[in-house]
C-alpha positions as CSV (number, residue, x, y, z in Angstrom):
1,X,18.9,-1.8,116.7
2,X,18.4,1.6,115.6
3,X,21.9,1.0,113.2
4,X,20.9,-1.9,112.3
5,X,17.5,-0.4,110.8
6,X,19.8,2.6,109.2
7,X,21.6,0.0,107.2
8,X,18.8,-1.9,106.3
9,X,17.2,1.1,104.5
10,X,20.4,2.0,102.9
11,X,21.0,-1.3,101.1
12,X,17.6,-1.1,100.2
13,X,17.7,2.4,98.2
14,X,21.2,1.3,97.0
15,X,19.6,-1.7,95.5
16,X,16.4,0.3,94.1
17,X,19.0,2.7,93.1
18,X,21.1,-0.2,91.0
19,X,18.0,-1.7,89.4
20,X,16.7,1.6,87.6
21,X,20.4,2.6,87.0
22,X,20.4,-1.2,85.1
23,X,17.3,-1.0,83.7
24,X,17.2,2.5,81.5
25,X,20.8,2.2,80.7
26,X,20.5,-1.8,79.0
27,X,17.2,0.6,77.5
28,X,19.2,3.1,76.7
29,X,21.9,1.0,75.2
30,X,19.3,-1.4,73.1
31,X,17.8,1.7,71.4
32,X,21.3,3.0,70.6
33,X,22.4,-0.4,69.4
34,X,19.3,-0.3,67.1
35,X,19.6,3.7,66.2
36,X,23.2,2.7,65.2
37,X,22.4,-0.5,63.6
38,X,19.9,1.3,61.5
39,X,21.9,4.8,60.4
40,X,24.8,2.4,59.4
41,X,22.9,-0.2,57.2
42,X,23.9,1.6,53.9
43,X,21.5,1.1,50.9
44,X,23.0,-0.5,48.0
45,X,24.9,1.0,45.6
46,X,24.1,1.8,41.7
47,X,26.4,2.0,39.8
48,X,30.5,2.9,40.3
49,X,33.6,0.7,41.6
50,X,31.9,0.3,45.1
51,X,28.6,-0.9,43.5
52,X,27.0,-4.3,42.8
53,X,27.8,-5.7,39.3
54,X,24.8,-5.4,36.8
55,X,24.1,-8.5,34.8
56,X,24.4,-7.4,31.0
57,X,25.0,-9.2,27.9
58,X,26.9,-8.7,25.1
59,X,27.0,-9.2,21.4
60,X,29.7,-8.5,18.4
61,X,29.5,-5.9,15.5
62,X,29.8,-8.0,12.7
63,X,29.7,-7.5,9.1
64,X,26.4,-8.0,7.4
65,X,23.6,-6.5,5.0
66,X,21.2,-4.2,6.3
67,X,18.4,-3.0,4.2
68,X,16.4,0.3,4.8
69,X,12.5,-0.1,3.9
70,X,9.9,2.5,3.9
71,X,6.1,1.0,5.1
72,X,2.9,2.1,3.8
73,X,-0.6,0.2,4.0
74,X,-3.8,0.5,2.4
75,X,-6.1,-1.8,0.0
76,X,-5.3,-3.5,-2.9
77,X,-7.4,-2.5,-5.8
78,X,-7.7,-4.2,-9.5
79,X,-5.0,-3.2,-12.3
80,X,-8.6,-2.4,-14.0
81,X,-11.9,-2.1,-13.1
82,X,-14.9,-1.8,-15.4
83,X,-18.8,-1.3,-14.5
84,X,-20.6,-2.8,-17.5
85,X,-23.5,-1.3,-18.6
86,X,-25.7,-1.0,-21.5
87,X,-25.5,1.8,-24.3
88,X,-29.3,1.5,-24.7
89,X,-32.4,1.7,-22.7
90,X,-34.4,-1.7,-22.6
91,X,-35.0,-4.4,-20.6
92,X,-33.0,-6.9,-19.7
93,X,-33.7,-10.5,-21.1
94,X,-31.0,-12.9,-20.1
95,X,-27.2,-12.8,-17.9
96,X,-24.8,-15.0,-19.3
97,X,-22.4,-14.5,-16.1
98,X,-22.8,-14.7,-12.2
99,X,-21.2,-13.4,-9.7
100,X,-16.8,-14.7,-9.5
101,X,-17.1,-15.7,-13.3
102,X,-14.1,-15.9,-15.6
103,X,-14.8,-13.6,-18.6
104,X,-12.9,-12.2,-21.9
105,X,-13.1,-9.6,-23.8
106,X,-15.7,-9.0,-25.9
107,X,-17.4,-12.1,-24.6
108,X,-21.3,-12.0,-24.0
109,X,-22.3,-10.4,-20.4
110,X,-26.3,-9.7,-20.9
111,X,-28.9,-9.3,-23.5
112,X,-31.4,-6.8,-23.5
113,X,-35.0,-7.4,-24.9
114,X,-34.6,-6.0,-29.1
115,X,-38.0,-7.0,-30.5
116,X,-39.0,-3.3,-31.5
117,X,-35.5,-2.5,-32.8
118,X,-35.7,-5.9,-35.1
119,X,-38.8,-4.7,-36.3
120,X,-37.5,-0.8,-37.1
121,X,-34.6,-2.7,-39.1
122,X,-37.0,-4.6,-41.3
123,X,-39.2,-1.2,-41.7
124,X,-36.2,0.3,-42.7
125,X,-34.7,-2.3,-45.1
126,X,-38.0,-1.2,-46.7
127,X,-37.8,1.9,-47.1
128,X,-34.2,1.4,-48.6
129,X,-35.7,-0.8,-51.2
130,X,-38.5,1.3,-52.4
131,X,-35.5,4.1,-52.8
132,X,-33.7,1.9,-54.6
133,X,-36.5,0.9,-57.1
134,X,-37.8,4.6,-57.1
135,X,-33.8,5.2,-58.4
136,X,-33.9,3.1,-60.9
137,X,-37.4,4.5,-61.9
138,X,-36.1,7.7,-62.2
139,X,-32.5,6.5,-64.2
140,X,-34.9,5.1,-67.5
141,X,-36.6,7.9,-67.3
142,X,-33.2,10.0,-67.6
143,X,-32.3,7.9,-70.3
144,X,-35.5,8.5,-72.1
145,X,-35.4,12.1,-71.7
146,X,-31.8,12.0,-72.9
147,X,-32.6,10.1,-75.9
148,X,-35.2,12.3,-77.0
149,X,-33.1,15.7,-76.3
150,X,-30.4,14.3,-78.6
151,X,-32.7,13.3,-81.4
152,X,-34.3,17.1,-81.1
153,X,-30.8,18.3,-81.3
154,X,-29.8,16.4,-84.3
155,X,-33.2,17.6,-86.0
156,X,-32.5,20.8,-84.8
157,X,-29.0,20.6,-86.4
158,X,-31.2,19.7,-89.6
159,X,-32.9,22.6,-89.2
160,X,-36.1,20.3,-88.7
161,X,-37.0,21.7,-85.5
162,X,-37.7,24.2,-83.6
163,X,-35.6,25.8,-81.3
164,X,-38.2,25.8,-78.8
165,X,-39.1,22.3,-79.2
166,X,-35.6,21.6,-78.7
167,X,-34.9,23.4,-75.4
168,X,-38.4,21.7,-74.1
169,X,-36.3,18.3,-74.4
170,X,-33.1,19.9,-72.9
171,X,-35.3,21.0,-70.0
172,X,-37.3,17.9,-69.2
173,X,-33.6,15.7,-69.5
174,X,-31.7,17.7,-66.8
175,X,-35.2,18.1,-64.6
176,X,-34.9,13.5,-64.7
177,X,-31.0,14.2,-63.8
178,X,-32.1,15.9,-60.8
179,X,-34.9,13.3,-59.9
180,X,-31.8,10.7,-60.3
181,X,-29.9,12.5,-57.7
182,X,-32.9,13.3,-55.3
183,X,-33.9,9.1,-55.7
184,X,-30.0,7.9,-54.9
185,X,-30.0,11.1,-52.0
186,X,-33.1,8.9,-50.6
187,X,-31.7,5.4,-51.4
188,X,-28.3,6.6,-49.4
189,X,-30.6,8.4,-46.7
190,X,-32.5,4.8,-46.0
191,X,-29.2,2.6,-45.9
192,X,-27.8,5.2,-42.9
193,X,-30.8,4.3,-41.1
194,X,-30.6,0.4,-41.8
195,X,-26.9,1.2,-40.6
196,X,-27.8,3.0,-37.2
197,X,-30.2,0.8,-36.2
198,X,-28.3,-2.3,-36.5
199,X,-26.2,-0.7,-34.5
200,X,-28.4,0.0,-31.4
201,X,-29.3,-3.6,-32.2
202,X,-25.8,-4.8,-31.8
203,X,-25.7,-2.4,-28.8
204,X,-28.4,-4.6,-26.9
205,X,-25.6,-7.2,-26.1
206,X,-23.4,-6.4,-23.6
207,X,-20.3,-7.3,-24.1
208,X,-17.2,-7.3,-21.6
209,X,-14.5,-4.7,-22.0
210,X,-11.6,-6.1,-20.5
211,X,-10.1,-9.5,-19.6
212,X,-10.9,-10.2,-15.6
213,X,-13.7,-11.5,-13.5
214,X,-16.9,-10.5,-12.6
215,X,-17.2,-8.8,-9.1
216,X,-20.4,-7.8,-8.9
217,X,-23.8,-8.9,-10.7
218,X,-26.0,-5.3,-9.8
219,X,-29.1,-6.6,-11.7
220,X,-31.7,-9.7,-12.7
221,X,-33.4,-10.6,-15.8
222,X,-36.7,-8.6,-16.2
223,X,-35.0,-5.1,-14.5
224,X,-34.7,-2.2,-16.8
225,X,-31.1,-0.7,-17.6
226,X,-30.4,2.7,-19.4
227,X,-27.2,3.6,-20.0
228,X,-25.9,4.4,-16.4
229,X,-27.2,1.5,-14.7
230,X,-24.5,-1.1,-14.4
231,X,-25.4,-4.4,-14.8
232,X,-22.3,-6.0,-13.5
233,X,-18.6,-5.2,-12.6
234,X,-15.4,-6.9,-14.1
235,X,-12.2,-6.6,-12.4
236,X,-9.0,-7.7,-14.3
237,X,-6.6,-9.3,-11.1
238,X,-3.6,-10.4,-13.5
239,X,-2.0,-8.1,-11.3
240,X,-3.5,-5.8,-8.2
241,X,-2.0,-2.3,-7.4
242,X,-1.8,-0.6,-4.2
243,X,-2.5,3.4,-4.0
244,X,-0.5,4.6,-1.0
245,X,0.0,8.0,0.6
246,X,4.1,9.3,0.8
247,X,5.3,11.5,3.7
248,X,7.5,14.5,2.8
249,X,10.6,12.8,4.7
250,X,10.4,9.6,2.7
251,X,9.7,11.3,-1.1
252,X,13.3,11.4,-2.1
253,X,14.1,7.9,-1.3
254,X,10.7,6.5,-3.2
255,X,10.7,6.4,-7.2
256,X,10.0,4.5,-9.8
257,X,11.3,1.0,-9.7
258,X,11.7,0.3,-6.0
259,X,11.3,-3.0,-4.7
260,X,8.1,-3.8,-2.8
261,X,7.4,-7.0,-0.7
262,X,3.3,-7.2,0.2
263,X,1.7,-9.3,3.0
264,X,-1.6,-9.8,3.6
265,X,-3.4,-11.7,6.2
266,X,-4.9,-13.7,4.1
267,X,-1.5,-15.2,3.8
268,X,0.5,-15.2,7.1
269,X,4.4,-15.5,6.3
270,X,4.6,-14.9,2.8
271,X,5.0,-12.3,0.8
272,X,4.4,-11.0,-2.8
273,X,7.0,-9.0,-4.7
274,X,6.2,-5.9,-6.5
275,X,7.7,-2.6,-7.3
276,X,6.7,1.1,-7.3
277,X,5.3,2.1,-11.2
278,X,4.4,5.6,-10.4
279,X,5.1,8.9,-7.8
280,X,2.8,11.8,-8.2
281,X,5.1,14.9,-8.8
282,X,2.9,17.0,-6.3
283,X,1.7,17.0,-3.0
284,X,-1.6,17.1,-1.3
285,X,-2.3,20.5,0.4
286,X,-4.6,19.5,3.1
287,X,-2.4,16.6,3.8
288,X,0.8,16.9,2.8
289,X,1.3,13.3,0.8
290,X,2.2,12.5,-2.4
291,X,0.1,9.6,-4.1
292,X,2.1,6.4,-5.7
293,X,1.5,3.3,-6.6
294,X,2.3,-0.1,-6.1
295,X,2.0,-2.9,-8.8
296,X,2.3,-6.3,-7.7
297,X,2.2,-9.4,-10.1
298,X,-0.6,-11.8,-9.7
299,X,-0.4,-14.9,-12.2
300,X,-2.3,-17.0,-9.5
301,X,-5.2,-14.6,-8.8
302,X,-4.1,-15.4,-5.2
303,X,-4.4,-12.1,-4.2
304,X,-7.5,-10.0,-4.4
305,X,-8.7,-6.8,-4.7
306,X,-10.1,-5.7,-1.3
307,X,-7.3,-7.1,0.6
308,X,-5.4,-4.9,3.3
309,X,-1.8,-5.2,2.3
310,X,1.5,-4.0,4.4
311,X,4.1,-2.7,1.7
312,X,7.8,-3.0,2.3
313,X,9.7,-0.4,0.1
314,X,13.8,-1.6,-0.1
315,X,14.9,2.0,-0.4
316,X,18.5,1.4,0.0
317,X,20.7,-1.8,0.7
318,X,24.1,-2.2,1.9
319,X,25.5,-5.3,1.4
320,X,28.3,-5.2,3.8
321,X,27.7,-3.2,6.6
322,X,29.5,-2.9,10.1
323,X,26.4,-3.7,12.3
324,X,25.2,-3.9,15.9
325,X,21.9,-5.1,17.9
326,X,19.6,-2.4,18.1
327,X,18.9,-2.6,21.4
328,X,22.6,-2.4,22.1
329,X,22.5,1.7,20.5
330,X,21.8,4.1,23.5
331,X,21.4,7.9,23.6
332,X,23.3,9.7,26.6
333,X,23.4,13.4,26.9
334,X,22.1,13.9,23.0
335,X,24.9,11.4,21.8
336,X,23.9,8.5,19.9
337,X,26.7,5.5,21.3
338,X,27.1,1.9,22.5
339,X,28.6,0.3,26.0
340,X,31.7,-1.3,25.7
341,X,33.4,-3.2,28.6
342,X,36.8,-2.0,29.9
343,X,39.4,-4.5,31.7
344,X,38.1,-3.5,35.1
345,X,34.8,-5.0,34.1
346,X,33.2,-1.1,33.7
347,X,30.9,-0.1,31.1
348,X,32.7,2.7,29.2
349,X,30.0,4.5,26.4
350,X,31.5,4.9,23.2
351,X,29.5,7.3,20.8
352,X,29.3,6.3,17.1
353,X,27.6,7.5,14.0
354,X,25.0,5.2,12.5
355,X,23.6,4.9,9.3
356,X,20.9,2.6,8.1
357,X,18.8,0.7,10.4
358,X,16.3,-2.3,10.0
359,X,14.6,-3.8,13.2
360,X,17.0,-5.5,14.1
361,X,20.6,-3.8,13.3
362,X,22.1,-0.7,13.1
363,X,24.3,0.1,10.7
364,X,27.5,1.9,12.5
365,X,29.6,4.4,10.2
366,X,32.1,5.6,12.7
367,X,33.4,4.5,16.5
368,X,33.5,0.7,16.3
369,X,35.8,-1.8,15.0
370,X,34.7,-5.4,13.5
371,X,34.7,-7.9,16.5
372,X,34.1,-5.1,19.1
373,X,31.6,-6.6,21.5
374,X,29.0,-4.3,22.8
375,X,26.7,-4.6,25.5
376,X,23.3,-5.3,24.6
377,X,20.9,-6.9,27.3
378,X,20.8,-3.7,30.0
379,X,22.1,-0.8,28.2
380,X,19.3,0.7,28.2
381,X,20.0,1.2,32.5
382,X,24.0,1.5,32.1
383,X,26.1,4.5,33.0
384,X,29.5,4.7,32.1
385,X,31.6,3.4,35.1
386,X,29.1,0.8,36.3
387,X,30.3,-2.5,37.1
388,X,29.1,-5.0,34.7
389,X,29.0,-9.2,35.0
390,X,28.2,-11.4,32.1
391,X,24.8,-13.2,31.9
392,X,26.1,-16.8,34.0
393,X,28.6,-15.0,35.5
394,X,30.8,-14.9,32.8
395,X,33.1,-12.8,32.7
396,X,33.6,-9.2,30.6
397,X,35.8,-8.4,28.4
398,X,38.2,-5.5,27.5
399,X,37.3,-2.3,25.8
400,X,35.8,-4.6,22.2
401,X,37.6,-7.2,23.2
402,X,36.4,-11.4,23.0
403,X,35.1,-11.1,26.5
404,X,37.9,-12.7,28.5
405,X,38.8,-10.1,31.9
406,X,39.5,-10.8,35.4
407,X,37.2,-11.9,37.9
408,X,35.2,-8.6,39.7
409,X,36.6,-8.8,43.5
410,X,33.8,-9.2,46.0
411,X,35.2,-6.1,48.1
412,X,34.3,-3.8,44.4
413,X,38.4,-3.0,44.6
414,X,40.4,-4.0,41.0
């Protein structure tokens, strides 16, 4: 009995003993499994022979022209604007124009209220004629005294008269000689006046200077105007300029003669040629510009003065340039260069030298050949040696090549 109690208890602790033993060792074991399974799950690769292809695209250099343009803004303005305004002081009495108006030169703008002046003329064209009739006075009354000196001469001559007498008739003939003069001197004096005021009568229409339209209309009938009140503003729009600002890096490439193409927003898609007329030889201290301008045709009157206008300046063109996608030109390590795709399906940077660029090409001088495709879509994330697939799973090509290569092994190996 007393064994048989023994060997109950020992199977008993055997079997406690068995059940922890099984219990932290499957434990044990599970958190190993997961320790393991968690320290072996590698993260996935980026880039190299063991990595995951990247999904690029590709595109050919190709032969084509590429233009480089130099952009300024700013406000078109009126090949010429003139304020109109009286040259005398007065009262206005009638417009002729409002405001948009179609005038031409020398056409009538305004009138201002003349009565006084007409009545100065006429007081004037008065005066001119009493001169005039005093002159003539004064001429018969030379000729008498003339006649009557040379009758006392030739008596004189006679010895008839007297000396005296005689130079008595000289005197009073050259004394009428100089009333002539002083009557004509008056007569002359009165026509300058008639003359001056029919010109500050002709002064009280105003007339417009230039060709154009009228922009403004500053004043009523009834307001006074003197001579620096404008009364209204004509702008000539047969063709609109554009004053722009130069940097220092783009002087050199702007003259004289470039091509211009102007948008506005009034027009969306179309554009306006022009060209550059004039480059100021020196440059703004303060801001470090040089001012030019733009003139651009306008037979339509399309365009208006007013307008903001975006300026493309062609300052150089090559018709046949080696080009690429701009998107496809990197910078690595402070080289300018391209991806190219090797046999292995590997991106392999190239640098080249570039020239002109437009927005959407480069232009490439040196380190790629015509055909040469270069990888454009992802580039910008490339670095050489990573494995590269085709957008839908095409497949790359060589080194510039048309893009055929060998399938990229799932395993990474070649």
């Amino acid at each position: 009995m007393k064994r048989t109690v023994v060997a109950v208890l020992v199977l008993a602790a055997a079997a406690a003993g068995t059940y922890f033993y099984l219990k932290t060792g499957a434990g044990s074991g599970a958190a190993t499994t997961t320790t393991i399974a968690r320290s072996g799950a590698a993260a996935p690769a980026t880039g190299g022979r063991g990595a995951a292809p990247m999904t690029v695209d590709t595109a050919q250099a190709s032969r084509q022209e590429i233009i480089d343009y130099v952009t300024v803004v700013g406000n078109l303005i009126g090949e010429v604007t003139v304020d109109v305004a009286p040259r005398v002081n007065g009262r206005i009495e009638v417009i002729h124009v409002r405001l948009g108006d179609r005038v031409t030169k020398g056409q009538l703008i305004a009138k201002m209220e003349n009565t006084d002046i007409k009545e100065q003329v006429k007081q004037a064209e008065a005066s001119f004629e009493l001169a005039r009739a005093t002159a003539r006075q004064r001429e018969f009354d030379m000729k008498a005294a003339q006649t009557t000196w040379e009758r006392q001469k030739n008596l004189y001559d006679r010895q008839l008269q007297t000396k005296q007498t005689l130079e008595d008739a000289e005197a009073r003939y050259n004394a009428s000689v100089a009333q002539v003069d002083v009557a004509k001197a008056s007569m002359m004096q009165a026509q300058a006046r008639i003359d001056e005021l029919k010109v500050t009568l002709a002064n009280t229409s105003i007339l417009s200077p230039v060709d154009g339209f009228v922009g403004k209309r500053n004043l009523d009938p009834g307001a006074f105007a003197g001579a620096n009140t404008a009364v209204v503003s004509v702008v000539d729009i047969s063709s609109v300029r554009l004053v722009a600002n130069l940097v220092e890096k783009d002087f050199r490439r702007v003259q004289a003669g470039v091509e211009a193409q102007v948008e506005v927003d009034a027009f969306p898609g179309e554009t306006f040629s022009g060209k550059v007329s004039r480059v100021a030889p020196v440059f703004d201290a303060a801001t470090r510009t040089a001012t030019m301008e733009i003139e651009v045709p306008n037979p339509g009157y399309r365009l208006k003065p007013g307008m903001y206008a975006r300026v493309q300046l062609t300052v150089d063109r090559r018709p046949d340039a080696l080009t690429v996608p701009r998107g496809a030109v990197v910078d690595r390590d402070g080289q300018r260069g391209v991806f190219l795709i090797d046999d292995g399906n590997l991106a392999r940077f190239t640098p080249i030298r570039t020239g002109l660029q437009d927005a959407i090409r480069v232009e490439v001088l040196e380190g790629l050949n015509d055909g040469q495709r270069v990888i454009t879509t992802g580039a910008m994330a490339l670095r050489s040696g990573d494995r590269v697939q085709l957008v839908g799973g095409r497949r790359g090509g060589g080194a510039g090549g048309s893009g055929a290569g060998r399938p990229v092994p799932p395993d990474g190996r070649k």
